[in-house]
Structures are given as C-alpha cells and as structure tokens.
C-alpha positions as CSV (number, residue, x, y, z in Angstrom):
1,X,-8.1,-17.6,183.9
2,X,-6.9,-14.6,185.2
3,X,-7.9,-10.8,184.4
4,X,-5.7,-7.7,184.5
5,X,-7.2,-4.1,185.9
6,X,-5.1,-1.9,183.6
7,X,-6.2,1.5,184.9
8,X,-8.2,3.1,188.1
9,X,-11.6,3.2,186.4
10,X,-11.5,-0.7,186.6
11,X,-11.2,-1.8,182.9
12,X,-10.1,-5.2,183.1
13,X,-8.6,-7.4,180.1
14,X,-9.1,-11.2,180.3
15,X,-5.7,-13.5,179.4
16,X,-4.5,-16.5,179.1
17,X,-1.3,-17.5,180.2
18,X,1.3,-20.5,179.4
19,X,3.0,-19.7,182.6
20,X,6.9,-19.1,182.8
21,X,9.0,-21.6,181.8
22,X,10.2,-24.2,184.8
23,X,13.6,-22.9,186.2
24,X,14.0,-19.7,183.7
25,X,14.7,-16.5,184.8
26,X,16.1,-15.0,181.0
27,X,12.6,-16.5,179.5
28,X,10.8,-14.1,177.2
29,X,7.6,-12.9,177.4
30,X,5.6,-12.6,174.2
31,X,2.4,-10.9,174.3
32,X,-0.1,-12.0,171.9
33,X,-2.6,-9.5,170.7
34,X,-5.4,-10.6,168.8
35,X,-7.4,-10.0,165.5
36,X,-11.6,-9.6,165.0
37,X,-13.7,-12.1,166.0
38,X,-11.0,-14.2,166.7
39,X,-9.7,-13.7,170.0
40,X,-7.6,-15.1,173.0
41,X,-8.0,-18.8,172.8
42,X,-6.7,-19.3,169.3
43,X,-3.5,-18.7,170.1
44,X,-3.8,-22.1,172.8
45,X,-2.2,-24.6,170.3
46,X,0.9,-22.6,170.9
47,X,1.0,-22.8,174.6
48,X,2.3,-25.9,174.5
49,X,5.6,-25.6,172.4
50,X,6.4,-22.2,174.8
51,X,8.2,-23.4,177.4
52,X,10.9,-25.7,175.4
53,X,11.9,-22.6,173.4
54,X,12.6,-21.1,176.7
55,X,9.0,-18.6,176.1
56,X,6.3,-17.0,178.0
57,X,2.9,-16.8,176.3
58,X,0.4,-14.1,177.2
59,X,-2.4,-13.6,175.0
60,X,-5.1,-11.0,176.0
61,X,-9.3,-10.0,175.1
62,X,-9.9,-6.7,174.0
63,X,-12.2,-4.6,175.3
64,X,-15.8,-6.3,174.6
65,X,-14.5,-9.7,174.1
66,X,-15.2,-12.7,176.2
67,X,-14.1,-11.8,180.1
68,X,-12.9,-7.9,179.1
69,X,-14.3,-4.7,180.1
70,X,-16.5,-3.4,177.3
71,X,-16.6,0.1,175.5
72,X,-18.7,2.6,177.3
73,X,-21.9,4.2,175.3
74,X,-19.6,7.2,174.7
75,X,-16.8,5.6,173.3
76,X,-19.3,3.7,171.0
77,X,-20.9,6.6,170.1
78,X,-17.1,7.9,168.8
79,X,-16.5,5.0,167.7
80,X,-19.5,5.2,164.8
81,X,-19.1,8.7,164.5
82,X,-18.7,9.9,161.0
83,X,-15.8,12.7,162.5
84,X,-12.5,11.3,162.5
85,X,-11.0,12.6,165.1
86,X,-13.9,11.4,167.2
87,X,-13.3,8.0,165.6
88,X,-9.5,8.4,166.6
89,X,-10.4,9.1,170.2
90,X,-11.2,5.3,170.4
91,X,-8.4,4.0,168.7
92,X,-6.1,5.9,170.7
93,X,-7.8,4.1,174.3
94,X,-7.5,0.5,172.4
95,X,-4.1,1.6,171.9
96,X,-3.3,2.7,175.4
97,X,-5.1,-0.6,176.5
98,X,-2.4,-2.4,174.7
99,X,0.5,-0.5,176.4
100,X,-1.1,-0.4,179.5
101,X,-1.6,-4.5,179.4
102,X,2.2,-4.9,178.3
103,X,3.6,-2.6,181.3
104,X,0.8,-4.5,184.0
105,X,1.8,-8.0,182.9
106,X,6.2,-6.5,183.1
107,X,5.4,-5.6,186.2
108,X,2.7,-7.2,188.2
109,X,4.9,-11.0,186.7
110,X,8.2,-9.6,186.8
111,X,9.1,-10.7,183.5
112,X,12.8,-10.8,182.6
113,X,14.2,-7.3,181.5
114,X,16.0,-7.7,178.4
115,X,19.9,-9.4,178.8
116,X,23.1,-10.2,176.4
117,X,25.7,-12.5,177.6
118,X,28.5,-13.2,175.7
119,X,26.6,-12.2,172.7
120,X,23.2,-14.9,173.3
121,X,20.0,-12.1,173.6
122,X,17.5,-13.2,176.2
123,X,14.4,-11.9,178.1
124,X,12.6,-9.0,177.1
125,X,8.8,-8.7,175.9
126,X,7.9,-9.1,172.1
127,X,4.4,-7.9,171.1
128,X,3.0,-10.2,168.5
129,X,-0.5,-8.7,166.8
130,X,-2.3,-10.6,164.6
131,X,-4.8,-9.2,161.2
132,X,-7.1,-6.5,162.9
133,X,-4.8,-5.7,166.2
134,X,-2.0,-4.1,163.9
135,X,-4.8,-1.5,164.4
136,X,-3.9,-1.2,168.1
137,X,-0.2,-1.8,167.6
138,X,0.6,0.9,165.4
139,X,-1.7,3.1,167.6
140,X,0.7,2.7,170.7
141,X,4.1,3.0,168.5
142,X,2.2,6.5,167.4
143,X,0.3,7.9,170.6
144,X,3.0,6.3,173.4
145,X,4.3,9.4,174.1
146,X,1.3,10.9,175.5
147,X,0.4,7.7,177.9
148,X,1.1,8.1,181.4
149,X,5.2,8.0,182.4
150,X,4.7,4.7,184.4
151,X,3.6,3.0,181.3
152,X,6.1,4.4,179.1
153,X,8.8,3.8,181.5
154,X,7.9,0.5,181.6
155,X,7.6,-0.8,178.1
156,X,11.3,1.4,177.4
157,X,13.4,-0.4,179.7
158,X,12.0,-4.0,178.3
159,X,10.8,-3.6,174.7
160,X,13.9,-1.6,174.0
161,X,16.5,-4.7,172.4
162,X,17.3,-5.0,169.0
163,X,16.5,-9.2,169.1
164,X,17.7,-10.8,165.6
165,X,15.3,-12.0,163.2
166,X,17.6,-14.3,161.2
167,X,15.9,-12.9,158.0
168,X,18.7,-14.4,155.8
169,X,18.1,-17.9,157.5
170,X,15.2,-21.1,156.7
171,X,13.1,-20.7,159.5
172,X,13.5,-24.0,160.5
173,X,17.3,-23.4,161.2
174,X,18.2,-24.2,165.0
175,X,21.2,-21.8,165.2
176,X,18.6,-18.9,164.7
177,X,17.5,-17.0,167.7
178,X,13.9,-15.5,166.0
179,X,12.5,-13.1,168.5
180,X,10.7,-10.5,167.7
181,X,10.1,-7.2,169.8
182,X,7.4,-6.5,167.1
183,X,6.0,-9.1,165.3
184,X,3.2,-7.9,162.8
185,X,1.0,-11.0,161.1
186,X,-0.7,-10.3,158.2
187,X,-1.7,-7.0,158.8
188,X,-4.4,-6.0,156.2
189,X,-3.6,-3.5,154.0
190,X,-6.7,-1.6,155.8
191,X,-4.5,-0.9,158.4
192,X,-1.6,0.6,156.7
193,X,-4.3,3.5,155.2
194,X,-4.7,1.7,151.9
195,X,-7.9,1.6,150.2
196,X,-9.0,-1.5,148.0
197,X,-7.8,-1.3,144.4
198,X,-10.7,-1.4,142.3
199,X,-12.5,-4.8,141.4
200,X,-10.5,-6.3,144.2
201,X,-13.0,-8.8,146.7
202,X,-13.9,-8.2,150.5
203,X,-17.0,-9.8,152.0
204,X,-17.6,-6.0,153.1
205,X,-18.2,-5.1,149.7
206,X,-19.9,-8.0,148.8
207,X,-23.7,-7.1,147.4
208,X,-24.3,-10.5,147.2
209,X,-24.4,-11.8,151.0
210,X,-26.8,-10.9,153.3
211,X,-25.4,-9.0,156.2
212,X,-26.5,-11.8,158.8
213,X,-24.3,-13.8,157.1
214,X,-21.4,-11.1,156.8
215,X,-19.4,-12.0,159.8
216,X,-18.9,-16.0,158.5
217,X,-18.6,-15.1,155.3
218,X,-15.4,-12.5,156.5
219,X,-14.5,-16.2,158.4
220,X,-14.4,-18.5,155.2
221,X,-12.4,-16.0,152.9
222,X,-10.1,-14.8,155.5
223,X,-8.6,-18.3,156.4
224,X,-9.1,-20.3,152.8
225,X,-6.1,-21.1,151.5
226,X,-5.2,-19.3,148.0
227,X,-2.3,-20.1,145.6
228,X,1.2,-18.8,146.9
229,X,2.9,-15.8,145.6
230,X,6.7,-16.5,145.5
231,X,7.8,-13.1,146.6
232,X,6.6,-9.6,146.9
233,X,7.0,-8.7,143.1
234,X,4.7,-11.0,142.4
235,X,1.7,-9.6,144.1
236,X,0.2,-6.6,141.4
237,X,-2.5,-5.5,140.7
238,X,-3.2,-7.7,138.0
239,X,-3.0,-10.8,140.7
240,X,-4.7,-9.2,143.6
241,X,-7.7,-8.7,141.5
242,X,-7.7,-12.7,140.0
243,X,-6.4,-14.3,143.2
244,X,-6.8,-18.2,142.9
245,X,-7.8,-20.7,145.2
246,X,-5.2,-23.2,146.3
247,X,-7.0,-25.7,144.9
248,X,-10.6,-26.9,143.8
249,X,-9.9,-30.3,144.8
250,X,-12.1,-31.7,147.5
251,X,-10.0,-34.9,148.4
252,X,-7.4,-32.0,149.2
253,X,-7.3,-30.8,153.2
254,X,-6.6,-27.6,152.2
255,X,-10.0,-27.6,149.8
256,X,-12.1,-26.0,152.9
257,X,-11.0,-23.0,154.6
258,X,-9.7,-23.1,158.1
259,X,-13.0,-21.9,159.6
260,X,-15.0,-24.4,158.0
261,X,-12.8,-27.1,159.0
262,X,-12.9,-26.0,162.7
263,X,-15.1,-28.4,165.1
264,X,-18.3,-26.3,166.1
265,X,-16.4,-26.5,170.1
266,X,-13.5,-25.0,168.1
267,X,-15.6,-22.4,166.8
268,X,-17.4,-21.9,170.8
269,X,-14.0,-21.8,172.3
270,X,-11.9,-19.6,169.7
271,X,-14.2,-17.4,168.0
272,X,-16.5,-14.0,169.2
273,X,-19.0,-13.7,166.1
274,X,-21.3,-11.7,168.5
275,X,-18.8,-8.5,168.2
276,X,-20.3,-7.5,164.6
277,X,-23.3,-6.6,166.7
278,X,-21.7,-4.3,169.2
279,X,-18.8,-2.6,166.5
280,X,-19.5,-3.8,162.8
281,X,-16.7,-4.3,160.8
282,X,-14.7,-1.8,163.4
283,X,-12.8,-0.1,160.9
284,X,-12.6,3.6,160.9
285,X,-11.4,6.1,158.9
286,X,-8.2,5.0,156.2
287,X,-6.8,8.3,157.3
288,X,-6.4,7.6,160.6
289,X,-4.4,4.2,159.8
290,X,-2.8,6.0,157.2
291,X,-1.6,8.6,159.8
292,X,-0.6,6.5,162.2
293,X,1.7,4.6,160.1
294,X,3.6,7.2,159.0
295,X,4.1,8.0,162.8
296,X,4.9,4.3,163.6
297,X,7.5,3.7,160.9
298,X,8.6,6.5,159.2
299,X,8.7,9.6,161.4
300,X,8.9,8.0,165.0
301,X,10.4,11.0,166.7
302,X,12.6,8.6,168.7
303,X,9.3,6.8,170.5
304,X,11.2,2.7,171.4
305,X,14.3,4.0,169.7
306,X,16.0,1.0,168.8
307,X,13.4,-1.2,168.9
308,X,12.8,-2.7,164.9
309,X,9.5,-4.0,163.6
310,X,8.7,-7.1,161.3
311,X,6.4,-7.4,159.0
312,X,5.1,-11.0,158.4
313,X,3.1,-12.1,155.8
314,X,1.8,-15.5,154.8
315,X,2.3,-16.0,151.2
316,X,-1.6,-17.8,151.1
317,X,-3.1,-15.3,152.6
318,X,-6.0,-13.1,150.7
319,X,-4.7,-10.1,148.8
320,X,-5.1,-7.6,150.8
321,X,-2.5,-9.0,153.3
322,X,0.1,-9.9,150.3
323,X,-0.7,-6.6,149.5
324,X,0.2,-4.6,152.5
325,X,3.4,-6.2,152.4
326,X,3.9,-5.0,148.8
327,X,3.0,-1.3,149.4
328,X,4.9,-1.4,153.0
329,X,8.1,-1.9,150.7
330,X,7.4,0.6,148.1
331,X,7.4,3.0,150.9
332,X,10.6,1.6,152.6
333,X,12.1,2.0,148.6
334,X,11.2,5.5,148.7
335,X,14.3,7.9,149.8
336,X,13.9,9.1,153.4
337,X,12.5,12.6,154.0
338,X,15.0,14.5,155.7
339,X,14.6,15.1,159.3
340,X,13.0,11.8,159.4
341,X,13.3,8.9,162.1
342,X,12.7,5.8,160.2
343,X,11.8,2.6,162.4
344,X,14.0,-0.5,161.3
345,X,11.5,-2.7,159.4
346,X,11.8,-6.6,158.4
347,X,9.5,-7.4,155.7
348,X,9.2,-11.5,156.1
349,X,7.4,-13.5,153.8
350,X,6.1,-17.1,155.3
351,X,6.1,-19.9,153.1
352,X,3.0,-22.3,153.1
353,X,1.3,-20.0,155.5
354,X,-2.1,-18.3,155.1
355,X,-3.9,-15.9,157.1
356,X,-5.8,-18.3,159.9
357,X,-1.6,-19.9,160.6
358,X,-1.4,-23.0,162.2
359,X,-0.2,-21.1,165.3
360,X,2.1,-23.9,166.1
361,X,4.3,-23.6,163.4
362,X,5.0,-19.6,164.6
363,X,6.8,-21.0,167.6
364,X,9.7,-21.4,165.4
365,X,9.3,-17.6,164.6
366,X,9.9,-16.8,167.8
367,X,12.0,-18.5,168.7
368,X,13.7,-21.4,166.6
C-alpha cells in the first residue's frame, strides 16, 4: 500500500485506498481518519460497498502507527510535558498532518472538486474522524489558518460545499444524498474539554486493572455494547453514571464486546496495542480540547466558511460519547455571543450503533 510524504522533512503517512470508482469523474473522496489503537485497516470492511455509492475511500496511519513516520524525541518530550502549550505544540503538527494529508491526496489523485448540476451535489472530500482523531480534526478547523497557503488553498476550494445530511430522513432512505464534509463518530467527551462527571467509569481510572492490561481493558469497554438511549435527553447524569450492559445473556451475539469477538488475525491486522508504550493514553490537557472547540464551532472566524459539521453518535456507545453529544447541544442551546461565527452543526444520533460500528453499515451515511 502506498505512503504519502506530506511535507519536505520526509514525514510520510501510510493509507489505504479503495481506489476511484470505475468510470467516475464526480466520485467523492472521503478521508477516513482514525481513532487509538485502532488504525487504518478497520475501516477495510467498508471498501467494498465504496464504489456502488459512487465513493472514494482513503483511510490513513498517524504518525507512529504501522508504515507512518513516528514523532521525534522532541515532540515526545512535548508531548508528556506537564506545560500546556508545549503539549499543544504537538497537537497542532497532528493537526497539520491531517490537513496536509487531505490537500496531498486532492492533489497528487486529482480528486473531483466539488459540483451541482441541476441541484444533485457531487465530488468533493468529506473528512470522516473516528473516537480519538476528533482530536486532530478539531485541531485543523482551529489552527488552519496558520498552515502553509498551499494547504489551505487546497482544502477551501474542495471541502468548501454545504453536502445535505438528510437529518429529517431514516438513514436507510435511497432518495437521501448523506455526505458529509465533516463527519465526527463518537467523539469522546475528552475531546470536547469535558472532564468525567464524578463516579462515572474509564479504564484510565480504573484502580483495579493492572496497567499492562490497561490498553485491552480500554478495548473491551470501548466496543461492548450497552443499552440504547432513545435520544439525547435521555443521557444525565443519573444514567451516565449506572450505564447498563446490553445484555447479560451469553447465547446473545452482542454478549461479548466487539474486541473480544474479533479473530486474533483481526486483532494483528486492525489493531496497534504497542502505541500505549510510545504515547500512553495520548490525551493532553482538557483545556486545550476545550479551546479548540470553541475555535472549531463556535467562534470560527470564517476558517471553511460554509462548510457544516456533524456530530454522530451511536446510541450504544459508553457514556462518555452519548455524553459529548448531550453537552455539544447544551452549547448549541445557549444564545450566540455576539460577534461570533458559529459553524453549522448536525447533532445525529445512530440507532443500534455502538462505538466499535460495523463500519459497513456507515456507507449508508455517506452516502445512501
């Protein structure tokens, strides 16, 4: 598979690629940006559905996953730093990675800039992040304006159209163009700035495990299934704290949690355990998240004007991404600050979904 040098110090980024659809030239490109310890390959399943739906799959390795460049001693010395703006020094390069990768794979494949004829929407990149690279997505919505003009130039002129949602529509309506140019799945509440409401469970926090056993610990809660919450006002307080299992039936399929119902060459192919070692949990300060948000959403200063986010959510997912969805709203609710340049944000719950998504069934998200 192929690897992309993003910049003239040689940092590469591995991807994978389902190719451009046979005959297309209005395809769209969707760029796939991964979450920890998972990484490129587990968004495969989806490869094959792209094409039919008229889509171009690209889904990338950060920087020290399999086949990409990794952090230099410096930047993991930032990185682990206890001075947050040292800390955000990193996040803003992951962040500029992530532009940089969109504008090399616009123009090194020529991807199709975005069109409307006669009213049908077509071409044009979507960037799709999944769990922990909301952390890198909102970092480019906050620090693209001081990237280099090439990049910026680039990712304006095709991640600039407003492409409809169909929010009022089943997802499995045909009629329903569902393209996204940002698509945000499950983002933790971590990465919106929020800190865990008390008595609420994390693995992090979780006395009990040994850290050697931290990382699949992290794996089993973060893709068991849980009992689904209906709509965002039922997720409280109250329920984040007592979330249920789905179900404590073992004849069920849905009694294990996605991770331990992967084959161990599903685990080989799909999952990076050997990060924890090189970052730990790579989380930094809640401030910086809680910054960049504001910046992302709520006070843009006209950085992709136009260009609306959505916030997905699986309604089986583990609190804290339920609850980022909840809190996300409140904010929206709140009256705009004058002077402000709010982002258009979608706030789309996903029935029967948790957080480790059969990836298949998000073809229809893009693009049903």
């Amino acid at each position: 598979m192929p690897t992309a040098r993003i910049d003239d110090e040689g940092t590469t980024l591995y991807y994978e690629d389902s190719g451009a659809p046979q005959g297309s030239s209005d395809y769209t490109t969707v760029i796939l940006n991964h979450g920890y310890v998972a990484h490129a390959p587990i968004f495969r399943p989806m490869f094959p559905h792209a094409a039919s739906h008229n889509l171009r799959l690209i889904a990338f390795n950060q920087r020290e996953y399999p086949g990409s460049s990794q952090l230099s001693d410096a930047q993991l010395s930032l990185f682990h730093s206890s001075d947050e703006k040292e800390q955000e020094v990193v996040i803003v390069d992951l962040s500029r990675d992530l532009a940089r990768f969109t504008a090399y794979i616009i123009s090194h494949e020529k991807t199709p800039a975005p069109a409307n004829t006669a009213g049908k929407k077509s071409g044009g990149v979507c960037i799709y992040s999944w769990s922990g690279g909301n952390a890198s997505l909102y970092g480019m919505l906050t620090y693209l304006p001081s990237f280099e003009q090439s990049v910026r130039k680039i990712l304006e002129s095709h991640v600039t159209s407003i492409i409809t949602f169909g929010k009022n529509q089943p997802y499995d309506c045909p009629e329903t163009p569902v393209t996204q140019p940002f698509a945000l799945k499950d983002p933790p509440s971590l990465f919106l700035g929020l800190q865990d409401p008390p008595k609420t469970y994390t693995p992090a926090r979780d006395l009990k495990t040994p850290p050697d056993q931290l990382t699949t610990a992290f794996l089993v809660w973060a893709s068991t299934w849980f009992k689904s919450y209906p709509d965002l006002d039922s997720v409280t307080l109250s329920s984040i704290v007592d979330q249920e299992r789905l179900t404590d039936d073992p004849n069920d399929p849905r009694y294990l949690s996605s991770y331990e119902a992967m084959t161990q060459q599903q685990k080989d192919e799909t999952l990076f355990p050997g990060i924890a070692a090189r970052l730990g949990p790579a989380f930094v300060s809640w401030k910086i998240y809680v910054e960049n948000l504001r910046r992302a959403i709520f006070d843009t200063k006209g950085t992709l004007k136009g260009v609306p986010l959505y916030h997905l959510w699986g309604a089986m997912s583990p609190w804290n991404c339920p609850w980022s969805a909840r809190r996300l709203q409140d904010m929206l609710d709140e009256p705009v600050v004058a002077g402000e340049q709010r982002r258009e944000v979608h706030i789309e719950r996903l029935e029967g979904i948790h957080h480790f998504v059969s990836f298949p069934s998000l073809i229809r998200i893009f693009r049903s």
